[in-house]
N, C-alpha and C positions, 0 to 999 in steps of 0.2 A: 702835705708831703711829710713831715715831723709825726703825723698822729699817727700814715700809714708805718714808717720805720719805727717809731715806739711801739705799735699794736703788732708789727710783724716779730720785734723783740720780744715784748712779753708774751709773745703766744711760743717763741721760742725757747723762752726760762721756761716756763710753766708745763712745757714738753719734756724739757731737760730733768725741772724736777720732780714729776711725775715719772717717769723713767725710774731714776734714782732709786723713789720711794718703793714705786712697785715689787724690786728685785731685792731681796732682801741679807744684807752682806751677813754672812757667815764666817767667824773665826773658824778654823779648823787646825787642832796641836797634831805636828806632823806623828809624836806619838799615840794618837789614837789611831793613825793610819796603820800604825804598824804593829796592833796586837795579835797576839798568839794566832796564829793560824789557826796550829795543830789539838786537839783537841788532848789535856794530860787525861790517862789511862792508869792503869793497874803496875802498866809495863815504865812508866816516868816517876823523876820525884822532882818535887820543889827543890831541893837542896843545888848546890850548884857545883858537885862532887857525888862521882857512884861509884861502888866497889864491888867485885865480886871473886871470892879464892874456894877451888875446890880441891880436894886431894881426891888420887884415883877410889875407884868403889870396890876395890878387890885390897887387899894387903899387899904393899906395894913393898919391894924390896932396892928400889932405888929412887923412885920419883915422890920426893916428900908433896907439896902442891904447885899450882898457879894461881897465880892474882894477875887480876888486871885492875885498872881506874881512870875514870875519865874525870877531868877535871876542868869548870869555867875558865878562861885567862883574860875575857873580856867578848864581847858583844860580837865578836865574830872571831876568836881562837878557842882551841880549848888542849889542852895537855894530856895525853895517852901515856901510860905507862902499864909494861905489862913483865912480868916475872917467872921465871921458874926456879924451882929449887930441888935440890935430888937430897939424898942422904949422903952422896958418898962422890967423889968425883968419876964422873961416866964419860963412854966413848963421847957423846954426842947428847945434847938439850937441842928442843924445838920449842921456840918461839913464832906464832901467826898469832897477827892482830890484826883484825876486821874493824874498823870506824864505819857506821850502819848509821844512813842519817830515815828520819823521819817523812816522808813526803807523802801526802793521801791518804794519809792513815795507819801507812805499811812501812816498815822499815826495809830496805836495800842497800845491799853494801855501797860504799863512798874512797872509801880509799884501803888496801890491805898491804902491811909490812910483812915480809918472814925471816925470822931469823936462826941462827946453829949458833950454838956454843961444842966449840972442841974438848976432851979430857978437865972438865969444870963439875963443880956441882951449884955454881949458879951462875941464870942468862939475866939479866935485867936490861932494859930501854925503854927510856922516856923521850917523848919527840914533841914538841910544838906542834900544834896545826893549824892553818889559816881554814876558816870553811864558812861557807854561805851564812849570815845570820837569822834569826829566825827560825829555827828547825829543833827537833829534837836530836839528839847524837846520841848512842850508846857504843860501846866497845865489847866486842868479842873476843875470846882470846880460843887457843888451843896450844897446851903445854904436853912437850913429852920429855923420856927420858928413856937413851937404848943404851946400855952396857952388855957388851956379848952378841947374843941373837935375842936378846929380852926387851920390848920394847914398852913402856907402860906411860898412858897419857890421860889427861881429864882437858874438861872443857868448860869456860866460865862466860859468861856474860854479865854487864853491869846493866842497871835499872837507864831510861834515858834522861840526860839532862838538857834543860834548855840552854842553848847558844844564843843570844840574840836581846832585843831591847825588853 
């Protein structure tokens, strides 16, 4: 009775540890789960801040230029800011800022502000964003400037930065 309960145990260790051995445990650091996706391009940079300011292509008699800048604030924010500046105080500044996130390779808009400045010659806003990590994010802007019936406007985009781990 004793030989069959120890011979039916050890055939059970020996299952157990066979088992064990066969499957073989793997660490896995949850950050190698979560590397880049998106593949950097031409259109990205390493840096964890992108800028980009154009002034109109024609000799502009009130809209000096625009900048926009995206900036890292951490692993899933990133900070927008976008500007206009005129020469002179004008009826009305145009501020539209586009946040363009990265997904499949293609970039698509994510979220878009628009803003007027009244009798000013400059619009400036910076905004915090919450946004998915992991992705590339670039900002687009569009700056204008109408004095009279004259309206004159340029258009910027920043390189994309990475958001995420």
């Amino acid at each position: 009775m004793k030989q069959k309960i120890l011979k039916r145990l050890s055939i059970g260790v020996l299952a157990a540890f066979c088992t064990v051995s066969c499957f073989s445990i793997t660490t896995v650091k949850a950050s190698s789960l979560m590397e880049k996706v998106e593949e950097r391009t031409d259109e990205e940079t390493d840096a964890t801040s992108a800028t980009d300011t154009s002034s109109p292509r024609t000799r502009a008699n009130h809209l000096n230029f625009g900048t926009v800048q995206i900036n890292k604030l951490a692993n899933n924010q990133c900070n927008v800011l976008g500007v206009v500046q005129a020469f002179h105080d004008c009826d009305k500044l145009y501020l539209d800022m586009s946040l363009e996130q990265k997904s499949g390779g293609s970039y698509s808009s994510y979220k878009v502000w628009n803003f007027t400045g009244l009798n000013t010659s400059l619009l400036s806003k910076s905004i915090n964003v919450l946004v998915p990590k992991n992705h590339y994010y670039r900002l687009k802007g569009y700056h204008a400037a109408q004095d009279g019936g004259t309206k004159e406007s340029t258009t910027t985009l920043t390189k994309g930065v990475w958001i995420g781990d």
